[in-house]
mmCIF file of the N, C-alpha and C atoms, coordinates in Angstrom:
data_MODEL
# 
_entry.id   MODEL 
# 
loop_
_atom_site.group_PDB 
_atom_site.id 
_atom_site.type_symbol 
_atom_site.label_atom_id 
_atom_site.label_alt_id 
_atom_site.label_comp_id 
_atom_site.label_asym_id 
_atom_site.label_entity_id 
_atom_site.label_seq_id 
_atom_site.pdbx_PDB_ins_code 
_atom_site.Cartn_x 
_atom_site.Cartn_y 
_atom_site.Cartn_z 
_atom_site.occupancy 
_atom_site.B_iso_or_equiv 
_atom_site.pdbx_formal_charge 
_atom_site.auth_seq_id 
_atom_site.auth_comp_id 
_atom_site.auth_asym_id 
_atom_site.auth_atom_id 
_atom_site.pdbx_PDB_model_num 
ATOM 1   N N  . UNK A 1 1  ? -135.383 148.783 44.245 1.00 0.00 ? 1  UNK A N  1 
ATOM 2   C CA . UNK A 1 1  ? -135.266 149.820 43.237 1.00 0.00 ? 1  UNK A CA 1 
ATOM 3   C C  . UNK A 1 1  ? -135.911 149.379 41.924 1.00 0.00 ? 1  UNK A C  1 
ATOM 4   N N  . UNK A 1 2  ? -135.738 148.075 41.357 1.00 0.00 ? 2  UNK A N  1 
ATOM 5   C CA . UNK A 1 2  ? -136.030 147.777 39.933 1.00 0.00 ? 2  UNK A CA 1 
ATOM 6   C C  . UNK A 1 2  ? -137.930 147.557 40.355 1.00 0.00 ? 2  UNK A C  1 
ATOM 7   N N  . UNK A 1 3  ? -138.116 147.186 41.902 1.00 0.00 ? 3  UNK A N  1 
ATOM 8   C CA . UNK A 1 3  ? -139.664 147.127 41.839 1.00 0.00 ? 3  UNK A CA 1 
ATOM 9   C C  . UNK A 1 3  ? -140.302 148.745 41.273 1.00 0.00 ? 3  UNK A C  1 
ATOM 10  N N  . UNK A 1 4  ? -139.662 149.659 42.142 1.00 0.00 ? 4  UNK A N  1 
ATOM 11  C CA . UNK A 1 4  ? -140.084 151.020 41.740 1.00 0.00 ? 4  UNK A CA 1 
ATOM 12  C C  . UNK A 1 4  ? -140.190 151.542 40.286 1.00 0.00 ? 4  UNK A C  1 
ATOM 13  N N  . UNK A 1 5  ? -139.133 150.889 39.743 1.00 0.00 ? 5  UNK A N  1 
ATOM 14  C CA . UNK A 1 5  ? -138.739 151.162 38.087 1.00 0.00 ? 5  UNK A CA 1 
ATOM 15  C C  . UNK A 1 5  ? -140.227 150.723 37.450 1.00 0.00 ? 5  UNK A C  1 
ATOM 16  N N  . UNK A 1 6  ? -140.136 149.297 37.909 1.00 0.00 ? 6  UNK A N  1 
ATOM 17  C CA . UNK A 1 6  ? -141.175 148.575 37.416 1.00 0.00 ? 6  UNK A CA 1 
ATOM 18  C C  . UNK A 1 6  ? -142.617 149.442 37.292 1.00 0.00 ? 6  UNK A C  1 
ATOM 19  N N  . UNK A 1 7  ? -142.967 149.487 38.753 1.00 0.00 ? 7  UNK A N  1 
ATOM 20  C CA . UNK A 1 7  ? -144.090 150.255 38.916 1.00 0.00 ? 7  UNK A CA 1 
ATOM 21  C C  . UNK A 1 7  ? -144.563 151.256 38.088 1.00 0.00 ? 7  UNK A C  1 
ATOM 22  N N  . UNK A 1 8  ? -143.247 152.185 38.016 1.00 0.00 ? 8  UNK A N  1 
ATOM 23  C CA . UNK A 1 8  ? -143.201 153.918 37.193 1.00 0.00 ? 8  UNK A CA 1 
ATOM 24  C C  . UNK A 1 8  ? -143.707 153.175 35.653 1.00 0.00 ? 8  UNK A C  1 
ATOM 25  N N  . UNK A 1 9  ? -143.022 152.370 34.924 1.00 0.00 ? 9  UNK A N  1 
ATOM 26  C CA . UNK A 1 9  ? -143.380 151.543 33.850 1.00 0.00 ? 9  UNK A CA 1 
ATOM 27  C C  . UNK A 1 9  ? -144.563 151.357 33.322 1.00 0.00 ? 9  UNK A C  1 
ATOM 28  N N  . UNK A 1 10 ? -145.256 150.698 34.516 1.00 0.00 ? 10 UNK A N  1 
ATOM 29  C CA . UNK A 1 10 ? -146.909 150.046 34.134 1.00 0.00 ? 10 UNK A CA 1 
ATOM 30  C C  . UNK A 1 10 ? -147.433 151.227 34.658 1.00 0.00 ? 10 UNK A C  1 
ATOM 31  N N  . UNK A 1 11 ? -147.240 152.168 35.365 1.00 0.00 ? 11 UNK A N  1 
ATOM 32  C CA . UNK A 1 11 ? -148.467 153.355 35.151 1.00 0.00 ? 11 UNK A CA 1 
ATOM 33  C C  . UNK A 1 11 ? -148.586 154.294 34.065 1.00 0.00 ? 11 UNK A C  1 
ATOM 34  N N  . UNK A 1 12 ? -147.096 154.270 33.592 1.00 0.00 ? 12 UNK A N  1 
ATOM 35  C CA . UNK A 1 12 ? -147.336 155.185 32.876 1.00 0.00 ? 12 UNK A CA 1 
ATOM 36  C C  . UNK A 1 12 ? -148.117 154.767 31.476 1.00 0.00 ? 12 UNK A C  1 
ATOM 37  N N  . UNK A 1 13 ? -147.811 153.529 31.304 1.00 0.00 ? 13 UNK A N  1 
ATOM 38  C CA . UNK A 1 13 ? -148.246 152.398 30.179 1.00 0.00 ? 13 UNK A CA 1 
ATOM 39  C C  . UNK A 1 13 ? -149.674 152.350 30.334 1.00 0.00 ? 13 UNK A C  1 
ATOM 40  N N  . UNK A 1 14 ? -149.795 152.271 31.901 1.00 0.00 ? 14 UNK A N  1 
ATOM 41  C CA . UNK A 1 14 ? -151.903 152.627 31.518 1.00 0.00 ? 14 UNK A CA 1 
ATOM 42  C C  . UNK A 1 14 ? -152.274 153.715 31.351 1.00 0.00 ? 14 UNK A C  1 
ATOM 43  N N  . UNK A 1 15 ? -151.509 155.179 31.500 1.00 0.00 ? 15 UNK A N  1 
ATOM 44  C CA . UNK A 1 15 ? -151.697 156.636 31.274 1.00 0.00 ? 15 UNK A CA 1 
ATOM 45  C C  . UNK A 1 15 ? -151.962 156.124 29.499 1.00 0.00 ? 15 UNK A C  1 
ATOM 46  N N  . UNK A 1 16 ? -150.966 155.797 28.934 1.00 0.00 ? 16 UNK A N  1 
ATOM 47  C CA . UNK A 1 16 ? -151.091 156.178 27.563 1.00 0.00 ? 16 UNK A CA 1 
ATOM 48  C C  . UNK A 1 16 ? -151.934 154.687 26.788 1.00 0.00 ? 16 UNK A C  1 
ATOM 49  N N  . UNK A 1 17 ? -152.253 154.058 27.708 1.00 0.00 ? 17 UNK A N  1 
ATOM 50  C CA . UNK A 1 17 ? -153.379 153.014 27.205 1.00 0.00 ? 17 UNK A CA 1 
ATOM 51  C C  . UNK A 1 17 ? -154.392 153.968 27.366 1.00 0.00 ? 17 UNK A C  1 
ATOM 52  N N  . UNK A 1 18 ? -155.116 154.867 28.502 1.00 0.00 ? 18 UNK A N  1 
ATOM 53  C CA . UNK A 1 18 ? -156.410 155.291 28.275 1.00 0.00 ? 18 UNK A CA 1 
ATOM 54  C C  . UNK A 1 18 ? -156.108 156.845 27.358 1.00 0.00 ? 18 UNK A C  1 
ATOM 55  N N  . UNK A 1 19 ? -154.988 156.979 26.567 1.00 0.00 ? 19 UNK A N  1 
ATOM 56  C CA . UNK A 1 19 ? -155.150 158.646 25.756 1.00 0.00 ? 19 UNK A CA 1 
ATOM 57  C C  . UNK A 1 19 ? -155.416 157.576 24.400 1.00 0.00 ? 19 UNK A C  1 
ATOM 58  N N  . UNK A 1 20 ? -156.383 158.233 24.029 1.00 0.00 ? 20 UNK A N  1 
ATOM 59  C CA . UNK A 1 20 ? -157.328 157.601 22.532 1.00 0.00 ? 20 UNK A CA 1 
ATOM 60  C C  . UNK A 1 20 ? -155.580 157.836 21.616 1.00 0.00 ? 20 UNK A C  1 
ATOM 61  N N  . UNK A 1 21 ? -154.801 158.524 21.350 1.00 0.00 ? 21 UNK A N  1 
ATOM 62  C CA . UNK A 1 21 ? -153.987 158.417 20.461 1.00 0.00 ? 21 UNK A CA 1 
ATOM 63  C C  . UNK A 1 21 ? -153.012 157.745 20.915 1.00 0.00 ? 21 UNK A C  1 
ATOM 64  N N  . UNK A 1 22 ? -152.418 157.100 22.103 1.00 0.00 ? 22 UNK A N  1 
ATOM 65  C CA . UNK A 1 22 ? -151.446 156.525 21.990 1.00 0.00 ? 22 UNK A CA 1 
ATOM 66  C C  . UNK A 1 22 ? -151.763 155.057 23.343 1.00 0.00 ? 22 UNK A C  1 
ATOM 67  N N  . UNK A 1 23 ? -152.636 153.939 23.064 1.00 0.00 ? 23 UNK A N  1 
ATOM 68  C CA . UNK A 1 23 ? -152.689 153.229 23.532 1.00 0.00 ? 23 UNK A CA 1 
ATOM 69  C C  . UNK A 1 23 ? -151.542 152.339 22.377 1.00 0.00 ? 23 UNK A C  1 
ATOM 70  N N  . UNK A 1 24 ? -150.871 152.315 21.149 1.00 0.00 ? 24 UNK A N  1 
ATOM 71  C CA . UNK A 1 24 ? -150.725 151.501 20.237 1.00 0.00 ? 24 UNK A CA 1 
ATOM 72  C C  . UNK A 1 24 ? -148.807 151.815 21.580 1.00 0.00 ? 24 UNK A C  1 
ATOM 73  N N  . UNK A 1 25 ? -148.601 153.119 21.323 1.00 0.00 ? 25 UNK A N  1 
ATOM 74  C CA . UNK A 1 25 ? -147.248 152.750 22.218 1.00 0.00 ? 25 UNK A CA 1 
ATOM 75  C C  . UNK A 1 25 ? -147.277 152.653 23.770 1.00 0.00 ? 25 UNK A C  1 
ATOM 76  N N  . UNK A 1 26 ? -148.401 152.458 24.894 1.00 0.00 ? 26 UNK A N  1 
ATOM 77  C CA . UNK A 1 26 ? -148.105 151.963 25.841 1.00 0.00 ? 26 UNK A CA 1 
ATOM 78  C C  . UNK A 1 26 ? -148.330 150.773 26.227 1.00 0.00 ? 26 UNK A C  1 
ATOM 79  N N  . UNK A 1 27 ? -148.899 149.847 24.976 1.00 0.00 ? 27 UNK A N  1 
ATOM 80  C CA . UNK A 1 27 ? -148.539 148.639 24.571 1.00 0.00 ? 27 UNK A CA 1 
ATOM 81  C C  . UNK A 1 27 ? -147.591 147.777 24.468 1.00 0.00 ? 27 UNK A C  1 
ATOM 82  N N  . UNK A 1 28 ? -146.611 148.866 23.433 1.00 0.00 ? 28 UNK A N  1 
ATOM 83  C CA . UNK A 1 28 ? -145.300 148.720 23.156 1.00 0.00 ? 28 UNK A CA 1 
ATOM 84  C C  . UNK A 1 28 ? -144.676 148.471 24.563 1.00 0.00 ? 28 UNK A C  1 
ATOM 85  N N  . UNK A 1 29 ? -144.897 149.660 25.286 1.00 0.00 ? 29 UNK A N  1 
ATOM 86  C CA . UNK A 1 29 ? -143.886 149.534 26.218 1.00 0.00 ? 29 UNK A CA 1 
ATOM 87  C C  . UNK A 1 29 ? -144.370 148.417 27.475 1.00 0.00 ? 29 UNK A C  1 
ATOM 88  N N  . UNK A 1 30 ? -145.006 147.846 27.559 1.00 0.00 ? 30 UNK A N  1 
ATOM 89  C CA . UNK A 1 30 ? -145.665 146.902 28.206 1.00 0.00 ? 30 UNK A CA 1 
ATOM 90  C C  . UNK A 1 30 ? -145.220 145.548 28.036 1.00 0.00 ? 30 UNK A C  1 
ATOM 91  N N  . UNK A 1 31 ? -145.094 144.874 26.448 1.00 0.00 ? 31 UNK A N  1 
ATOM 92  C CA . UNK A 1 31 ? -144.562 144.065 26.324 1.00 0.00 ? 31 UNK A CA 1 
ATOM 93  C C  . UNK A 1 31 ? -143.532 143.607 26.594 1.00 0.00 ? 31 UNK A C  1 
ATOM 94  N N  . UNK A 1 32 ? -142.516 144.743 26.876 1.00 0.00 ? 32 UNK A N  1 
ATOM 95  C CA . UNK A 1 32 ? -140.873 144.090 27.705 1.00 0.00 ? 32 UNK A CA 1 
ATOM 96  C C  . UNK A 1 32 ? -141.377 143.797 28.960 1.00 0.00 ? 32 UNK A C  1 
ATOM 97  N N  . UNK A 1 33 ? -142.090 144.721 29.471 1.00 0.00 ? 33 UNK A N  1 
ATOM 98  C CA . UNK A 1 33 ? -142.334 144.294 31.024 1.00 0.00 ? 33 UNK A CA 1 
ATOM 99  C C  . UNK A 1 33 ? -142.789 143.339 31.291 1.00 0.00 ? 33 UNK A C  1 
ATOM 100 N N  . UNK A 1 34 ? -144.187 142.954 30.158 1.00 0.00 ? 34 UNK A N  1 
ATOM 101 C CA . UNK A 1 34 ? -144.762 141.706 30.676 1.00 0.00 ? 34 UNK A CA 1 
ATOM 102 C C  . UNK A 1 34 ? -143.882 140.137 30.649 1.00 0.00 ? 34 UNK A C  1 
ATOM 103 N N  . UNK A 1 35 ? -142.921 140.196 29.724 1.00 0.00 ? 35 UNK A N  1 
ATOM 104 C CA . UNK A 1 35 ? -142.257 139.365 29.366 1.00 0.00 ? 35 UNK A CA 1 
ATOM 105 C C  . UNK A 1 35 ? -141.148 138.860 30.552 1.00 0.00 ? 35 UNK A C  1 
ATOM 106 N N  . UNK A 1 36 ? -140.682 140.472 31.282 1.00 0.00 ? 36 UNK A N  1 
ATOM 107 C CA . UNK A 1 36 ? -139.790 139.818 32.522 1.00 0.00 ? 36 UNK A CA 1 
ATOM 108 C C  . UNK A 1 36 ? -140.372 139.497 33.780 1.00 0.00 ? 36 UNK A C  1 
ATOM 109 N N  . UNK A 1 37 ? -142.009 140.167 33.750 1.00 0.00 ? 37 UNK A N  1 
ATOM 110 C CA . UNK A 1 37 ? -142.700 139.398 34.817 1.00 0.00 ? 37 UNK A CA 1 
ATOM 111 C C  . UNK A 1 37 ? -142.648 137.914 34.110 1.00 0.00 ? 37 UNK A C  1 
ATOM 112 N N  . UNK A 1 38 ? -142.709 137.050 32.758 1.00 0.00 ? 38 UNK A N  1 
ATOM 113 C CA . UNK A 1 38 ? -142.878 136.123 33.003 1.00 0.00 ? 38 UNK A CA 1 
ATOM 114 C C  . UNK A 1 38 ? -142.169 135.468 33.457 1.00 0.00 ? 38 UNK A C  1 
ATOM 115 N N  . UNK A 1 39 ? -140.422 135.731 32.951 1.00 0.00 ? 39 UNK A N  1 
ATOM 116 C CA . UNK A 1 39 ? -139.338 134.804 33.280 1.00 0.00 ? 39 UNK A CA 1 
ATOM 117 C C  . UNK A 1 39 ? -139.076 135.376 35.046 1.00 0.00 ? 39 UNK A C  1 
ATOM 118 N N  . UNK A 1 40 ? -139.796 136.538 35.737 1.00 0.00 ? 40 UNK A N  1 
ATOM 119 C CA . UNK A 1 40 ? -139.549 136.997 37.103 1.00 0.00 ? 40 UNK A CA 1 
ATOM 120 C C  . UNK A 1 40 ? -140.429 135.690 37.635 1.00 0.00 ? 40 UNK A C  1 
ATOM 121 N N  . UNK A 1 41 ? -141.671 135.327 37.210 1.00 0.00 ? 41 UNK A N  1 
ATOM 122 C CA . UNK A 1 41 ? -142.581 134.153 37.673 1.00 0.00 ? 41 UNK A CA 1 
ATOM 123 C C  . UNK A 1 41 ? -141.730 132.468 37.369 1.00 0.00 ? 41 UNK A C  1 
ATOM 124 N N  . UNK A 1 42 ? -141.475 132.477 36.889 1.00 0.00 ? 42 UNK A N  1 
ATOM 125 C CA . UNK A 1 42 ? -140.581 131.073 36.217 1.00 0.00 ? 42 UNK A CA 1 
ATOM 126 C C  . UNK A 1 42 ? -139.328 130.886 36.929 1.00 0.00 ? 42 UNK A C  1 
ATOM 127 N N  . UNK A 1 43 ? -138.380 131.870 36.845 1.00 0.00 ? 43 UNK A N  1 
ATOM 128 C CA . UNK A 1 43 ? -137.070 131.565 37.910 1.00 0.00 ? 43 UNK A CA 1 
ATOM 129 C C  . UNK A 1 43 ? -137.440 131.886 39.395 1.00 0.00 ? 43 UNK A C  1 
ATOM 130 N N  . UNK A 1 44 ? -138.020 133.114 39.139 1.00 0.00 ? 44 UNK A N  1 
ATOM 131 C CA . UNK A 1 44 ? -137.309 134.030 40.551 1.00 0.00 ? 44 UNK A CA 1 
ATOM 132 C C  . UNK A 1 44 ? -137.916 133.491 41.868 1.00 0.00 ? 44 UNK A C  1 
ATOM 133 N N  . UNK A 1 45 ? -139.653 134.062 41.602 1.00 0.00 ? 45 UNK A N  1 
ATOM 134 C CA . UNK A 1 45 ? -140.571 134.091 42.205 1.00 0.00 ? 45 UNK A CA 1 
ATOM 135 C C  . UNK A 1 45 ? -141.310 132.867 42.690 1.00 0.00 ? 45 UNK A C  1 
ATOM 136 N N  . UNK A 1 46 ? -141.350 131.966 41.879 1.00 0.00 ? 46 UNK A N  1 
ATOM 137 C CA . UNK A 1 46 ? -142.354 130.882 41.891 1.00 0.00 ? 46 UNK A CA 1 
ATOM 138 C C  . UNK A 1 46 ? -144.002 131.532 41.119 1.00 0.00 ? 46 UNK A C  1 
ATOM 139 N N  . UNK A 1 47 ? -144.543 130.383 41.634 1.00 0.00 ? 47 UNK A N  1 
ATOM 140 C CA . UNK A 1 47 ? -146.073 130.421 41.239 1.00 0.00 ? 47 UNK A CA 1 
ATOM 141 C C  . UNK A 1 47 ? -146.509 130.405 39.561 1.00 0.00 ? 47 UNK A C  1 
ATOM 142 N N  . UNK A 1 48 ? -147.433 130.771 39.086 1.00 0.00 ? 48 UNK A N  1 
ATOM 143 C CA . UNK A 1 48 ? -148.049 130.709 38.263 1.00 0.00 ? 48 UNK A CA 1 
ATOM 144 C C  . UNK A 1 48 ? -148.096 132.064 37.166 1.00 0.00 ? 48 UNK A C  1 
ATOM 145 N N  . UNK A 1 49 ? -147.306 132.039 35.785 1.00 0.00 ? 49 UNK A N  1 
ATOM 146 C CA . UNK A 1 49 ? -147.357 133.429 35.003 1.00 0.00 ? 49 UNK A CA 1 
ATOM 147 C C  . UNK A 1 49 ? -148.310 133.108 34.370 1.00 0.00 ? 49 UNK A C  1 
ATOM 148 N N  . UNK A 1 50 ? -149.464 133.156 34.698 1.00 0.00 ? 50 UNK A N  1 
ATOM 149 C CA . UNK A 1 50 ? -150.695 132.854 33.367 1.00 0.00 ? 50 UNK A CA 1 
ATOM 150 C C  . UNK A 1 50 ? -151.373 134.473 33.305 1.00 0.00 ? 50 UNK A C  1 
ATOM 151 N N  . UNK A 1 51 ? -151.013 135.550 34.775 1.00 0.00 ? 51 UNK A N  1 
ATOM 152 C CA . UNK A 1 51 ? -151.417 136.465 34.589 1.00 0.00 ? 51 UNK A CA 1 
ATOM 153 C C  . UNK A 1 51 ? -150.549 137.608 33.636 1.00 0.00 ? 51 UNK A C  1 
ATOM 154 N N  . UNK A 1 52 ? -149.098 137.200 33.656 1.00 0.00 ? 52 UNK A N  1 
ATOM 155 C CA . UNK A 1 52 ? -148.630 137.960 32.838 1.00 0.00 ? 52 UNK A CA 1 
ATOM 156 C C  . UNK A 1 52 ? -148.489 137.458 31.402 1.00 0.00 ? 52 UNK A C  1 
ATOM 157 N N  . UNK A 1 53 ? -148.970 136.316 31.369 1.00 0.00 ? 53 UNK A N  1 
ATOM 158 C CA . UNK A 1 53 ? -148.738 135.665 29.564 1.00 0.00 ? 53 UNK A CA 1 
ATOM 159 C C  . UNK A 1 53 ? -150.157 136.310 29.481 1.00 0.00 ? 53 UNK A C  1 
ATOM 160 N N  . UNK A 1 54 ? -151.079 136.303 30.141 1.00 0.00 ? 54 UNK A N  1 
ATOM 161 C CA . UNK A 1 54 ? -152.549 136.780 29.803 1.00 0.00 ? 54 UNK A CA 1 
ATOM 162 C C  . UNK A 1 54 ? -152.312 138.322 29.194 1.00 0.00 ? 54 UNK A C  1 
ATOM 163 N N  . UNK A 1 55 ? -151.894 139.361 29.886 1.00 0.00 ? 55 UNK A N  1 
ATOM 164 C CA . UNK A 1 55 ? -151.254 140.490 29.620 1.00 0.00 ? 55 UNK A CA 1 
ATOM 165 C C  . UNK A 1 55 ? -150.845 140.597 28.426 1.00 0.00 ? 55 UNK A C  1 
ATOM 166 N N  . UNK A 1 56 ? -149.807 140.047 28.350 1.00 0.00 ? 56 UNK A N  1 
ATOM 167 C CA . UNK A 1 56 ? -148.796 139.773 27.508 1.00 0.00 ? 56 UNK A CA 1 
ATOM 168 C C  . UNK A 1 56 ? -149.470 139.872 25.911 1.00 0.00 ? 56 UNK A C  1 
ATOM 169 N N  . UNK A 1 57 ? -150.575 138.705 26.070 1.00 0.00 ? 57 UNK A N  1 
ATOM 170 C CA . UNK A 1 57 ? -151.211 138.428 24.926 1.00 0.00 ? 57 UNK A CA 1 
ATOM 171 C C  . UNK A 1 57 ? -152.152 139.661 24.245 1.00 0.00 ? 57 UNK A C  1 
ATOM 172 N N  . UNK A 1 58 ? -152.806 140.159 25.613 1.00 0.00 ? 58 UNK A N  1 
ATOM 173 C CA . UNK A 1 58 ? -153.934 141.263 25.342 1.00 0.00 ? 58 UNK A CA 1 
ATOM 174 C C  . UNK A 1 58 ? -153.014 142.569 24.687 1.00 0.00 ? 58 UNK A C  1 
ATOM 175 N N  . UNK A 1 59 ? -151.941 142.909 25.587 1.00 0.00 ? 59 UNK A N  1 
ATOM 176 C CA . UNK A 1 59 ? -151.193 144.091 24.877 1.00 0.00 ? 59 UNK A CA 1 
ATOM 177 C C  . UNK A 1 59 ? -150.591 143.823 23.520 1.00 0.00 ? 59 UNK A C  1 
ATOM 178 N N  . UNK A 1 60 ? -149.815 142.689 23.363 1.00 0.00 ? 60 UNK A N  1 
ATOM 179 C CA . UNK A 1 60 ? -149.526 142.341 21.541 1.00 0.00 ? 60 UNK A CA 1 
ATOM 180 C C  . UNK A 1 60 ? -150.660 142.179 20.700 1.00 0.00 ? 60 UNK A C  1 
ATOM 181 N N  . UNK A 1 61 ? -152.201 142.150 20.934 1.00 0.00 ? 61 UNK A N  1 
ATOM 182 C CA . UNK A 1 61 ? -153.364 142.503 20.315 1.00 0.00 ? 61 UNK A CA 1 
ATOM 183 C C  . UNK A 1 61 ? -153.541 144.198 20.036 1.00 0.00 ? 61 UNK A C  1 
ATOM 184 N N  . UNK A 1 62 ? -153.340 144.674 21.344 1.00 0.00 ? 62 UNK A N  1 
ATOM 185 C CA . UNK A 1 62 ? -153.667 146.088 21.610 1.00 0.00 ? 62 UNK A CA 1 
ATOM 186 C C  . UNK A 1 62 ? -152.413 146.801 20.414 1.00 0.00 ? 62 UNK A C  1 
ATOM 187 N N  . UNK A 1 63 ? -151.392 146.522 20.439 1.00 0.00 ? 63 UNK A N  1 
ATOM 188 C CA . UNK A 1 63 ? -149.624 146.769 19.910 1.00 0.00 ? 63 UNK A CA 1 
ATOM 189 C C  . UNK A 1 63 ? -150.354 146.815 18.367 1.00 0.00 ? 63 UNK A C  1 
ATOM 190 N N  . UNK A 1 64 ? -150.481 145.336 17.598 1.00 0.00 ? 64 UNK A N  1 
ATOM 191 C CA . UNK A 1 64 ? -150.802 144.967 16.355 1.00 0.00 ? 64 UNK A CA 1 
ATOM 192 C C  . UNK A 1 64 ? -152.014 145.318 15.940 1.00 0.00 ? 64 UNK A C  1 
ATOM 193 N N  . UNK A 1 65 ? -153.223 146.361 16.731 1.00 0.00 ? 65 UNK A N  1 
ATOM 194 C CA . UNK A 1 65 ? -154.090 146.675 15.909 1.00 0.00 ? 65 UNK A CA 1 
ATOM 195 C C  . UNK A 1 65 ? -154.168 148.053 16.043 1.00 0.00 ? 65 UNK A C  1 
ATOM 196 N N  . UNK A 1 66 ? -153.131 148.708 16.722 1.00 0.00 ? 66 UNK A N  1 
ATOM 197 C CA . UNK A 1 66 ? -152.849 150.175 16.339 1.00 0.00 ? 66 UNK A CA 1 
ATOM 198 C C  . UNK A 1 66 ? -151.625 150.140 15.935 1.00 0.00 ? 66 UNK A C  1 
ATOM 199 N N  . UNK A 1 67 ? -150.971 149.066 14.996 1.00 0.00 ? 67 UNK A N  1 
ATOM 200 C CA . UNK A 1 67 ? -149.377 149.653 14.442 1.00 0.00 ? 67 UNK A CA 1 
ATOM 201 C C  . UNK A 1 67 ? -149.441 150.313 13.541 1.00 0.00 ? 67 UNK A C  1 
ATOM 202 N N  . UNK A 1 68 ? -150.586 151.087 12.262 1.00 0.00 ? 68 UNK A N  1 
ATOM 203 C CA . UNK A 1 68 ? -150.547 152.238 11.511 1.00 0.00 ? 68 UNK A CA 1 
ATOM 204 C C  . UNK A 1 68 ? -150.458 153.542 12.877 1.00 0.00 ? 68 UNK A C  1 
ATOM 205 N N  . UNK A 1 69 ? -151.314 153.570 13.152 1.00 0.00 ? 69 UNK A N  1 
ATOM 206 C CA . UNK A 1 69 ? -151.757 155.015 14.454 1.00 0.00 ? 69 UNK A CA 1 
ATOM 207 C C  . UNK A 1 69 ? -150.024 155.016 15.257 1.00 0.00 ? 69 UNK A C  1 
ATOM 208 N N  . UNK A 1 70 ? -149.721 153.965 15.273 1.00 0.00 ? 70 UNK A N  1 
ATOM 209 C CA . UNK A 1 70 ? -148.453 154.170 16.119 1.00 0.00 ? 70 UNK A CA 1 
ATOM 210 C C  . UNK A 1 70 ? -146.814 154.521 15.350 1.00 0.00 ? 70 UNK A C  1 
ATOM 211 N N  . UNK A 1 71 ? -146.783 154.189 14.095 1.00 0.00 ? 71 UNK A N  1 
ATOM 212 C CA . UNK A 1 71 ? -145.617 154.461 13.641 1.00 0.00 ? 71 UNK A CA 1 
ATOM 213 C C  . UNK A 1 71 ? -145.924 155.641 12.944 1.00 0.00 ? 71 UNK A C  1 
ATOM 214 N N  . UNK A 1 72 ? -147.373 156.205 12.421 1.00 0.00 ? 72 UNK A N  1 
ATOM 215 C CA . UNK A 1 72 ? -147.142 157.131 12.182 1.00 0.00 ? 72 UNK A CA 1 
ATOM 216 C C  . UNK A 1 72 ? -147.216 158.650 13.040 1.00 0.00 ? 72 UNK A C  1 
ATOM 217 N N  . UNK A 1 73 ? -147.082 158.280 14.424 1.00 0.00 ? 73 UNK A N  1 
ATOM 218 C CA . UNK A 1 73 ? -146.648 158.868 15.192 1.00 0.00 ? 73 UNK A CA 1 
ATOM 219 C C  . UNK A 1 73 ? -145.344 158.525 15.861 1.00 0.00 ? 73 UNK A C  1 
ATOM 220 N N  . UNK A 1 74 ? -144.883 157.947 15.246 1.00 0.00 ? 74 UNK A N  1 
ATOM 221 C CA . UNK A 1 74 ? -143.013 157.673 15.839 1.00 0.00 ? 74 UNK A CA 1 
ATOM 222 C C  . UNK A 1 74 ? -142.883 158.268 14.298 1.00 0.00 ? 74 UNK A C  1 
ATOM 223 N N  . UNK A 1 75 ? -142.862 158.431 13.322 1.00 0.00 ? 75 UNK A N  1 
ATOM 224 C CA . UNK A 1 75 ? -142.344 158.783 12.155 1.00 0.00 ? 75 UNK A CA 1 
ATOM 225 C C  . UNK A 1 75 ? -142.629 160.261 12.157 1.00 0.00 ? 75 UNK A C  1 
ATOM 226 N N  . UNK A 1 76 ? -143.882 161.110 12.241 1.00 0.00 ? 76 UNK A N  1 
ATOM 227 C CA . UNK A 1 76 ? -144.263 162.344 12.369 1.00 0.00 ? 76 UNK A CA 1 
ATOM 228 C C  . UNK A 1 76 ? -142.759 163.003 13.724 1.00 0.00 ? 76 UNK A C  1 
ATOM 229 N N  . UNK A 1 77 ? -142.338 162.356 14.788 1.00 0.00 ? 77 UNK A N  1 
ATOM 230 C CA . UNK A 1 77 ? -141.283 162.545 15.814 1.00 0.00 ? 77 UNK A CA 1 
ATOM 231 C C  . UNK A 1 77 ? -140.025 162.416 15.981 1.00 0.00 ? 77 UNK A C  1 
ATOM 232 N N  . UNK A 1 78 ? -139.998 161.674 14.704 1.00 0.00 ? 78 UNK A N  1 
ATOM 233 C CA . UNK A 1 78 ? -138.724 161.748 14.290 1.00 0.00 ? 78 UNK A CA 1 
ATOM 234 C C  . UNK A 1 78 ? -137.680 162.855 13.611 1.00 0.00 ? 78 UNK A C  1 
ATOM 235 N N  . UNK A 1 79 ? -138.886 162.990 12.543 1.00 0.00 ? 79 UNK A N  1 
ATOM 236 C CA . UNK A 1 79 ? -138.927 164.354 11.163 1.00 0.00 ? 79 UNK A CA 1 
ATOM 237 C C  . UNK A 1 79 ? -139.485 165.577 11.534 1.00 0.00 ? 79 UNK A C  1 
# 
């Protein structure tokens, strides 16, 4: 079940990575995920998280160079 969760997660996260206005929040939402693939690679799984710290890194780039474009669309949704 939590694989399925997972899945629904990262697609929808690349839906709103390729809409020109909101790659800054499927970033956002990427970074929790990538983070429990890492500790899922470290305890659970075995092997090597260099693909999700790789991730990890590219989306907190992607996150921090649309955080104007992105809060002022969480702020415009709020009000």
């Amino acid at each position: 079940m939590v694989r399925y969760a997972t899945g629904v997660i990262e697609f929808a996260s690349a839906i709103l990575l390729l809409i020109p206005a909101l790659p800054g929040l499927g970033a956002l939402i990427l970074i929790p995920t990538m983070i429990g693939a890492i500790f899922t690679h470290l305890f659970i799984v075995g092997g090597s998280p260099a693909l999700p710290i790789g991730l990890l890194i590219a989306m907190t780039i992607v996150a921090w160079g649309r955080k104007e474009r992105t809060l002022r669309l969480i702020n415009r949704k709020m009000y």
